[in-house]
Structures are given as C-alpha cells and as structure tokens.
C-alpha positions in Angstrom: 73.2 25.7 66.6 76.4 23.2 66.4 79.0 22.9 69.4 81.8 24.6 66.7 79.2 28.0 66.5 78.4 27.5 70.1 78.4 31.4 71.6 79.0 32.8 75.2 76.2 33.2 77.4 74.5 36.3 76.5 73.9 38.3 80.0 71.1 39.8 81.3 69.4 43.0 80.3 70.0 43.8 84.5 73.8 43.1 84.6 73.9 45.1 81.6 72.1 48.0 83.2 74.3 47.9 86.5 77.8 48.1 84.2 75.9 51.1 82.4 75.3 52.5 86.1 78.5 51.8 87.5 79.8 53.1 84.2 77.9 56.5 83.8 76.3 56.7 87.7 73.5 56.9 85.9 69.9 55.2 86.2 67.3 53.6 83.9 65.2 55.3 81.4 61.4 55.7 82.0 58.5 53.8 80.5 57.8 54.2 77.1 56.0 57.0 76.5 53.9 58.8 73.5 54.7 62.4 73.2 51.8 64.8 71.2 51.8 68.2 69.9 48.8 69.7 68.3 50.3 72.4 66.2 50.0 72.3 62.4 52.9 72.3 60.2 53.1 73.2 56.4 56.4 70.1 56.3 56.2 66.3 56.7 59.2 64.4 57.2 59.5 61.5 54.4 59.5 58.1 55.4 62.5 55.9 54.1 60.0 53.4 52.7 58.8 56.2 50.1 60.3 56.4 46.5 63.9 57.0 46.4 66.1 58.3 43.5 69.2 57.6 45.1 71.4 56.3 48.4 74.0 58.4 50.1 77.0 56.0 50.7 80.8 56.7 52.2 83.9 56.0 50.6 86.6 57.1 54.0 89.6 56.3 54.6 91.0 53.4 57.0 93.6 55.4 59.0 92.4 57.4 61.9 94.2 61.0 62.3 96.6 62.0 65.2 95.5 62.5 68.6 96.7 65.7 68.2 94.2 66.6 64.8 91.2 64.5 65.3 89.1 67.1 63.2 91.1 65.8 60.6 89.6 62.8 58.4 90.9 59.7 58.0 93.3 59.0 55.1 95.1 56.1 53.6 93.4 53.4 52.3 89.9 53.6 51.1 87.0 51.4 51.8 83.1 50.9 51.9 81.3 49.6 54.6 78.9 47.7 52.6 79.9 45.0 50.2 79.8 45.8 46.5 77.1 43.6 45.6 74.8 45.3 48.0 76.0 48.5 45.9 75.4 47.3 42.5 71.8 46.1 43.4 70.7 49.2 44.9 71.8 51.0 41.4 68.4 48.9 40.3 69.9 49.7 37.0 67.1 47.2 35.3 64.6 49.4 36.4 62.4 52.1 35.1 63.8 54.6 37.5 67.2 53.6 38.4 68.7 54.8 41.7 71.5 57.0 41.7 74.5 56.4 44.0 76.1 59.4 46.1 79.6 58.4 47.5 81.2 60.8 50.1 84.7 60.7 48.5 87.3 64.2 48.1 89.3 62.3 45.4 88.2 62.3 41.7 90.8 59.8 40.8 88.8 57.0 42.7 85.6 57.5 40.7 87.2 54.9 37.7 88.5 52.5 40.2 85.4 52.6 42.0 83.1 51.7 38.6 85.7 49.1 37.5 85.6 47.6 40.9 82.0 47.0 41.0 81.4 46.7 37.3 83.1 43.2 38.1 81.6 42.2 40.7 77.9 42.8 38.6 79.4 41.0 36.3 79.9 38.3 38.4 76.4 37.6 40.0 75.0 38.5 36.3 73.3 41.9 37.5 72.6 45.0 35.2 74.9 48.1 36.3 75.6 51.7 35.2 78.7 53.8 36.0 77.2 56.9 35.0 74.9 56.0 37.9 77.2 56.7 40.6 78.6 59.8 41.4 81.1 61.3 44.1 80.3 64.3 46.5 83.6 65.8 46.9 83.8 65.7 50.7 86.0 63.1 52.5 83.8 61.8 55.9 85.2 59.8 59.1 82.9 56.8 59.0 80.7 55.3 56.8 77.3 55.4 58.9 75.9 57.4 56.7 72.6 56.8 58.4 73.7 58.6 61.3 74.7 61.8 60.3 73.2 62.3 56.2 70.3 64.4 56.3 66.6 64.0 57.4 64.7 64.9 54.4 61.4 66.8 54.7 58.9 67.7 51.9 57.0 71.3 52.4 53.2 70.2 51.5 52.0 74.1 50.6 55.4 74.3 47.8 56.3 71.2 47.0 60.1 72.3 48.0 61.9 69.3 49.6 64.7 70.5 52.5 67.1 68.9 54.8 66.2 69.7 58.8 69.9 69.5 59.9 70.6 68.0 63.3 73.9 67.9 65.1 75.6 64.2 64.8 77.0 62.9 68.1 78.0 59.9 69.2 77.9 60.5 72.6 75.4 58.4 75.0 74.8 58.1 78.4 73.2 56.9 81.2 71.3 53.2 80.5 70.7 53.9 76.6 74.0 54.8 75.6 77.8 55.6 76.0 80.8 56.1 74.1 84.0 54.5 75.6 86.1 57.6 76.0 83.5 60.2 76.4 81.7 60.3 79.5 83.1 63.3 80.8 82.7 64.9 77.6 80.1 68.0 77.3 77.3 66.8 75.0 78.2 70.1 73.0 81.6 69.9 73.0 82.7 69.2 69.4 80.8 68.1 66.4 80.3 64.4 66.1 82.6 63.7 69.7 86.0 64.2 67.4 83.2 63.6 63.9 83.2 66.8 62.9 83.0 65.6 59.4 80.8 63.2 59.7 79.1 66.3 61.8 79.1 68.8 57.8 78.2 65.3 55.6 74.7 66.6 55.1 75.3 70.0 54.7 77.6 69.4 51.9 75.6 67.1 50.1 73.0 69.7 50.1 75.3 72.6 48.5 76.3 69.6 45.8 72.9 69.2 44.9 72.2 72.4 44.3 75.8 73.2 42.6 76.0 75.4 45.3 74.0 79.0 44.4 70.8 78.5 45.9 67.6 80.3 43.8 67.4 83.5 46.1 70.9 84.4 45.6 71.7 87.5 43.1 75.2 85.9 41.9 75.8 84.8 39.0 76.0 80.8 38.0 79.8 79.7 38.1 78.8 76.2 36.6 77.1 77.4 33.6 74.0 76.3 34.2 71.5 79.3 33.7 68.1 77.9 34.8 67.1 78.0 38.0 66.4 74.3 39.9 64.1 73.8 43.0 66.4 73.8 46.0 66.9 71.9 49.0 66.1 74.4 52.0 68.1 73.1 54.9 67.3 74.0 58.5 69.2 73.7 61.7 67.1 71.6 64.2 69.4 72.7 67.2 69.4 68.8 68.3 71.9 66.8 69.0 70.5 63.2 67.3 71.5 60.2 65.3 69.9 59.2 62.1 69.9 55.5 63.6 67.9 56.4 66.1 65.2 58.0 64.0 62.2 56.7 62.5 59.3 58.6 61.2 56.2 56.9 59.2 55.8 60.2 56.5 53.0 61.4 58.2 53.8 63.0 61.6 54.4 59.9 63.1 57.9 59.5 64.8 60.1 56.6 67.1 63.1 56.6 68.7 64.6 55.6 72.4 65.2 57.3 75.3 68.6 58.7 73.7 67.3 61.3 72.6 66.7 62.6 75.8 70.4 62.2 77.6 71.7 64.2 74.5 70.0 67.2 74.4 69.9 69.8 77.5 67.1 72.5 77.7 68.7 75.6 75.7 69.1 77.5 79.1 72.1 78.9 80.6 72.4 76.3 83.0 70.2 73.0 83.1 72.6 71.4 85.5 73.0 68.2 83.9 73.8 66.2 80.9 74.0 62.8 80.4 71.4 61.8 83.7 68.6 63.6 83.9 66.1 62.8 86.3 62.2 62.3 85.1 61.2 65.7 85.4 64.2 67.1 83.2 63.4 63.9 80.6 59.9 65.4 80.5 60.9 68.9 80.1 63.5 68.1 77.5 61.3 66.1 75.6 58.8 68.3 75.1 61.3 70.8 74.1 62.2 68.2 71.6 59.1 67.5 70.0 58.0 71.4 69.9 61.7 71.6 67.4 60.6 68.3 65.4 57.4 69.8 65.2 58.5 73.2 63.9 61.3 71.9 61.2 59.4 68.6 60.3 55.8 67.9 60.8 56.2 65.5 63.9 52.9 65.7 66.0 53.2 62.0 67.6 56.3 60.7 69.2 57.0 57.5 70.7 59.7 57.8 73.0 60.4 53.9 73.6 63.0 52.4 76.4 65.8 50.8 74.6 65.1 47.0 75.7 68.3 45.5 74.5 70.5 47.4 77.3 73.3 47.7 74.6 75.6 50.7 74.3 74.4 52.5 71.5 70.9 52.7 71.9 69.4 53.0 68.6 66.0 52.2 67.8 67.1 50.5 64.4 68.9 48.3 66.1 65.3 46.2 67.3 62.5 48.1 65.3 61.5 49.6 62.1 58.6 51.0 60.2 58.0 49.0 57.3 55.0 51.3 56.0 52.9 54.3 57.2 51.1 51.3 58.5 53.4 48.2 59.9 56.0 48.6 62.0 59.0 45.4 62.4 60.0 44.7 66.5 63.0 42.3 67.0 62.0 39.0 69.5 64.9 38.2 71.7 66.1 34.7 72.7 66.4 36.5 76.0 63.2 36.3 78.1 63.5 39.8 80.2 64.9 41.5 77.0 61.6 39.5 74.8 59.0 40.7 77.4 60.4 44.3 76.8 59.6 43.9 73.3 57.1 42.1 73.9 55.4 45.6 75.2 56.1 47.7 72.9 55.3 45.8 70.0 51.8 45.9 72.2 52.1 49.9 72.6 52.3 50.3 68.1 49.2 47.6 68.2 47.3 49.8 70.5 48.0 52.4 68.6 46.4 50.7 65.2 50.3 49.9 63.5 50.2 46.0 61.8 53.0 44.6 64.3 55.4 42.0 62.5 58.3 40.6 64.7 61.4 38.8 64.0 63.6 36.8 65.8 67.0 38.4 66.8 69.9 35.3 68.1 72.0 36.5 71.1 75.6 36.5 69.4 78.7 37.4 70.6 80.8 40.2 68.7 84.5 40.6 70.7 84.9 44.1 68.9 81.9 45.4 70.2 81.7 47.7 73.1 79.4 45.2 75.0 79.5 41.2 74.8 75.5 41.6 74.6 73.9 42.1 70.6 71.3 40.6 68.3 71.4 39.9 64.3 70.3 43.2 62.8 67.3 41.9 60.9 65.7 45.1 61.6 68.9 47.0 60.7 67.6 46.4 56.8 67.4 48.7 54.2 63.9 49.8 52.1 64.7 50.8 48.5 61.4 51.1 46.3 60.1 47.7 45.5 63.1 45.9 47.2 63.9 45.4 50.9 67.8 44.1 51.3 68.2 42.3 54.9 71.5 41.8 56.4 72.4 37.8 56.6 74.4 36.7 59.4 75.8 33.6 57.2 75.5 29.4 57.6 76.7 29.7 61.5 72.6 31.3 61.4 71.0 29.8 58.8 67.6 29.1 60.4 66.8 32.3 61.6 68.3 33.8 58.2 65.8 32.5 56.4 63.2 32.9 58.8 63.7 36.5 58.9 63.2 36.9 54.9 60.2 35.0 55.4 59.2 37.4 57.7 60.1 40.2 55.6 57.9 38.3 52.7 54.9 37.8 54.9 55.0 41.8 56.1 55.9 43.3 52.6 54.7 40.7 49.8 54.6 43.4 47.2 58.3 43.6 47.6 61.3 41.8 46.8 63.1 40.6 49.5 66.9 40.0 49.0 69.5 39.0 51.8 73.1 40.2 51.7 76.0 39.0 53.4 78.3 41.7 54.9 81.9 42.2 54.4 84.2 39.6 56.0 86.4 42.5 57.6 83.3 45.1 58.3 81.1 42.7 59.5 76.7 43.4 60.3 76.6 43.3 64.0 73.9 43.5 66.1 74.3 47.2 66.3 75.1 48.2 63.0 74.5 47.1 59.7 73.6 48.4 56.4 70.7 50.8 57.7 73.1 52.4 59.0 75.5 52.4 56.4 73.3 54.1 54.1 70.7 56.8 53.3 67.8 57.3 50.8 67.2 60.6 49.1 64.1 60.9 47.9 62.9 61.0 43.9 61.8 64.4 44.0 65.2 65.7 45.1 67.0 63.6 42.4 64.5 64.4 39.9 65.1 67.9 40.8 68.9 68.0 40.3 69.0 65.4 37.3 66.5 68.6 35.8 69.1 71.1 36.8 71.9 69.2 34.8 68.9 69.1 32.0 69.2 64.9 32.4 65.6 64.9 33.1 
C-alpha cells in the first residue's frame, strides 16, 4: 500500500470489546455453537444462490423526517444505494430468463426517469437493458438495505406454494455484537425498525403487490380485472426480531448467523428480565426458542450460531462469511492476527461439518462515517445472481486484494461469472455494508408466478 493510502492503525478485536462493554455494560458472546432440532417441516427456506427471477432494490429519499415524525419516510431527493451499472447488469437482459427489477418507490412519475437514467449508463458500458424490466412497488422505504428487512422466502415442499416468513426488522444491537448509537436504552420492541417502521412493512407490501392484493381464499371480487386465480405468496409472522444481513441459510435446513440474534429477542414471557445482556443460560434458552420458530415457519433443523469475530458494531454475519452453495461456504481472513485466528476457527467448525471452506482476505480500512474506526473490504458482502456473482471493489487504493478476491470468487464458483463493481462515490461499500445488503433475490417461481397472473408467462 503507498504512504498517500496509508490508513490508521486498525485496533484490536479487545479494545473493541471493552468500548462495546463500557458502552452497553455488557459482556462477550459465547463460543460458537451448533443449534439442532429434529422436527420435520413441510417448508425449506431458499438459499440466495438458487435461481432468481428478480432483485428487490430501494429507491428512498435523502432527507430524514422531523424528530418529531420519525415514522414518517424520508422525502426530497431520490437515490439508490447501488450504482446503476450494478443495476443494469443484474437485469441480465441478454439472457434466457432475464431478472426482473422491483424498486421500493411511492411515485409513478420516477419510473421514466429512472429507465432513461440507466438506459444511458447501459448504453455506456455497451450492456443489453430492458425498461419493461423494471418495475416500482408503490411503497416509499427509509433506507435502501433492502437485505435487511425484504422478505425471507420459503418454498412449501408438499404444494409447491412459495411464502414470505415475516420477521420484525430492527436495528438495534447490543452487548459485544452490536449497538445502535442512540438506542441503548431503547426496548428491543419498542417501535418497528428503531424509528424504521417502513423499512419494518417493506416485505409485507411487496407481498400484497405480487399478488395484486386479493389473495386465492378470499370471496371478493378481482378489482384489477384479472379473473384467474395465481399461486400466492403465504406470508407468516416469525415473531423475531432479525436482520436479513445477518441471515444465511444453505436451502436445505441449514442456517448461520452471529450471536445477534440472541441480544434481540427475549423469551415471549411476561417478564424475562433482560434485553440486550443476557447471560449464557438466557442465550441458551433464547436460542432454542429461536430455532423451534425458524423451525416451525422455515425448515431450519441446524443452526450455527457463530461469535461475530470482527468486534464491529453491527454484527452481521455477511459482513465476514457467506454460503456460496448448499455445499461451500466463503469466511473473510483478517490482516488482524486475534481477529484471523477467530476466523480461523470457524472456517474449521463449517470444515468439520463437511462445507468446502474458501476464504478471502479482508484489508483493515478506515471509514470516518462509520460507527467504529475498525472494518474490512466487504468481499463477502457480494451478491449471487444465477450464473453471475457481482463482488464489491474497493478501487486502485486496493488493487491487490481486489483482484485477489475475484480470483477467489473464480476458484470457489468456476461455473460462474464473476464481475466486480465499484460503489457509488457518495454511498460508498464499507466494510459493513455493501451491495448484499442493498439488495434481495426473489426467487423464479414467485416471478414466474406473478408474470402468469399478468398472463406474461
């Protein structure tokens, strides 16, 4: 790395966990730890890296409400999160199957400006696009993570119906794995989304607009003028407060995620007696509350509950791992040596477990408008879409573990194509957030389902 790039010292993964103590009061998360449940489920939860018909993106605005109306979403300005070329590749519009895009956006006029906007820039970089491809959900969101509160897709294996299993977006963390700057005295229930609330309804609504909203079992008449019936999208309410970053689940009962988890969700009892630091015997409860309601709304039989390594504030699992197949599973290498020989471990516990382990080397990096000085490059933060994996760059400063990372990517998926993307000078990839979280698949089958319903398929 040149002097000019040089970065401040990234500090430890200990000072990290005493500001998160003297922060939060507090204390570590236990060892990583495999959760089972033997009960049989007629639903699997769908992996990201199975075929998609479409990506769920957000279109807010840039000007946060008043104090006074936070349940209000923003307005002013409009803007993505991901840069346009990233956009106009996902259409795959050259393919057999293109990919549909799904914008969270309440204003209709913004749909031309929107297509004319990218139209150039695929015109630019000589890619194939379609307007007709992209379509806005009329429903106006507070961010654009996407990832984070757009539904968790499930597939019923007995009817072949595909659902949502609707968890409760919050932001707020705690303890070692997490906080939110603001919110540490806040209820973990108090308020969809900590002041998201529609952020919180995303998923919900894009359910109702894919089924145009009269769902099969109702008796009322059709107001779109559509008379054949379509195959809905159950949705059911998980009762767990969750992020979608900090989910990952291999399509056959396999799930990961950190320690989060477990500070967010109290035992549904009148009164647990704590919230955001629970002591082991409250973790273990909880959890195994958690896994029965995974269990019940989506399949999951195997859970590995994993201690977030990169002492970070937001403690997302996508932020240093991610399963590539049903098989393979990516774990970020750190520059830092205690943070490394955390990963280290649990890139042994997937081995032991029989999951292909691929790793990738994450550079410390400093971000000033992060919540911590602490990160790494979001290699893992990448996005799976059919035959094409896009990986966020971190530009020339990085150019030697850019390109190491893709041929990482190569060497664990060489059916693939592998394309890197730069982010968007003023909504830059950090180490906690890129354009995983700024997106969401939905599976072919659900867009196959409502392409039949407007009798486009």
């Amino acid at each position: 790395m040149s002097k000019q790039h040089k970065q401040p010292r990234r500090p430890s993964n200990k000072m990290l966990a005493r500001q998160f103590e003297a922060a939060v009061g507090g204390s570590a998360p236990p060892e990583s730890k495999i959760y089972t449940c033997e009960r049989p489920s007629p639903v699997r939860a769908i992996g990201e890296f199975e075929p998609m018909g479409g990506v769920l993106i957000a279109y807010p605005g840039t000007v946060a409400p008043p104090a006074e109306h936070k349940q209000l979403a923003p307005s002013g300005p409009r803007a993505f999160g991901i840069p346009n070329e990233l956009i106009v590749r996902m259409q795959q519009a050259d393919s057999a199957d293109p990919v549909q895009i799904f914008v969270f956006c309440d204003d209709a006029a913004q749909l031309p400006v929107i297509q004319k906007d990218l139209a150039a820039t695929a015109a630019s970089i000589d890619i194939a696009f379609d307007p007709n491809l992209v379509h806005l959900i009329p429903w106006d969101t507070d961010t654009y993570w996407t990832r984070d509160y757009g539904p968790w897709w499930i597939h019923n294996k007995t009817t072949g119906y595909y659902g949502i299993a609707k968890h409760v977006y919050t932001t707020l963390g705690g303890g070692a794995v997490g906080l939110v700057e603001g919110a540490e005295e806040v209820p973990p229930r108090e308020g969809s989304g900590i002041f998201r609330p529609n952020d919180d309804y995303g998923a919900v609504r894009f359910s109702d607009w894919l089924n145009a909203p009269i769902r099969m079992w109702n008796d009322a008449s059709r107001h779109d003028g559509r008379s054949d019936p379509i195959d809905v999208n159950n949705w059911y309410f998980t009762g767990l407060l969750d992020v979608g970053g900090n989910y990952m689940v291999t399509g056959d009962g396999v799930i990961a995620s950190s320690y989060l988890v477990a500070t967010q969700n109290e035992l549904p009892v009148l009164c647990e007696g704590q919230a955001t630091k629970p002591d082991a015997n409250t973790v273990e409860a909880r959890l195994e509350y958690i896994l029965d309601q995974l269990n019940r709304f989506m399949g999951i039989d195997r859970y590995h509950v994993l201690a977030d390594p990169t002492g970070t504030y937001i403690g997302h699992i996508d932020c240093w791992g991610k399963f590539l197949s049903k098989d393979k599973v990516l774990i970020a290498e750190s520059q830092d040596s205690e943070t490394n020989d955390a990963l280290d471990q649990i890139a042994a516990s997937f081995q032991a477990e029989g999951i292909e382990v691929h790793r990738v080397m994450c550079q410390n990096t400093y971000v000033p408008i992060a919540d911590t000085p602490a990160t790494t490059a979001a290699y893992t933060n990448s996005l799976i879409l059919n035959d094409h994996v896009y990986v966020p760059l971190s530009g020339p400063s990085y150019q030697e573990f850019d390109d190491e990372a893709l041929k990482v990517y190569r060497q664990a998926l060489p059916e693939h194509t592998i394309v890197g993307i730069q982010s968007k000078p003023e909504f830059p990839w950090l180490g906690t957030d890129a354009m995983h979280c700024r997106t969401r698949g939905v599976p072919r089958g659900v867009v196959n389902n409502w392409l039949k319903s407007l009798k486009l398929k």
